[in-house]
C-alpha positions, -999 to +999 in steps of 0.1 A: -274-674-681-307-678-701-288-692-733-273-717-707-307-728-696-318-731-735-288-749-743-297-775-711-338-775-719-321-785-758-295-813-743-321-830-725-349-826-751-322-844-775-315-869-745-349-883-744-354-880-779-324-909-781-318-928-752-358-931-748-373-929-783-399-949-775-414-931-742-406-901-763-430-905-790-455-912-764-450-891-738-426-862-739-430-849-776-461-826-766-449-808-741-410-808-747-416-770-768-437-760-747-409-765-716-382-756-745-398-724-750-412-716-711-385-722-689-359-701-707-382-670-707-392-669-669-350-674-661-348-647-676-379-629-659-364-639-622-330-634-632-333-599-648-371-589-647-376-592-606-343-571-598-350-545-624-384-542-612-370-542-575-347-514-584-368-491-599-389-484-562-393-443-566-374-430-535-386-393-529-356-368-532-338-396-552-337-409-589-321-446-586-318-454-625-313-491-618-298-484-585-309-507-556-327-484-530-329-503-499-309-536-482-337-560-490-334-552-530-296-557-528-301-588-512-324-603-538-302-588-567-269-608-553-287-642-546-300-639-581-273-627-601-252-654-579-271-678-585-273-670-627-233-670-625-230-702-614 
């Protein structure tokens, strides 16, 4: 999922770059690494980082190694990873 977010951050990078050279040069240039660079890393922090963190609540009398512990987790961890699937 977060190579197909840097792929799309890339595509429309390149899209502006052409179809809007001149506003490009002007505008978008300074932040367009900055966006190519950000939004790919916090995908990848909500899509993996949240429900890995969510997982890992110590239960006592249990050891859930990446398990989901309570309803609430599970439910985050399925809108997530359906969302990344799409």
């Amino acid at each position: 999922m977060v190579g197909k977010i840097g792929l799309v951050v890339i595509t429309l990078e390149r899209y502006f770059k052409i179809e809007h050279a001149d506003a490009y040069r002007k505008y978008y240039r300074k932040w367009t690494t900055a966006v190519g660079v950000a939004v790919p890393w916090i995908a990848g922090f909500c899509s993996f980082g949240i429900p890995a963190s969510l997982s890992m609540i110590p239960v006592s009398g249990q050891c859930p190694r990446m398990g989901l512990p309570s309803k609430a987790a599970q439910t985050v961890s399925n809108i997530v990873f359906g969302i990344s699937c799409l």
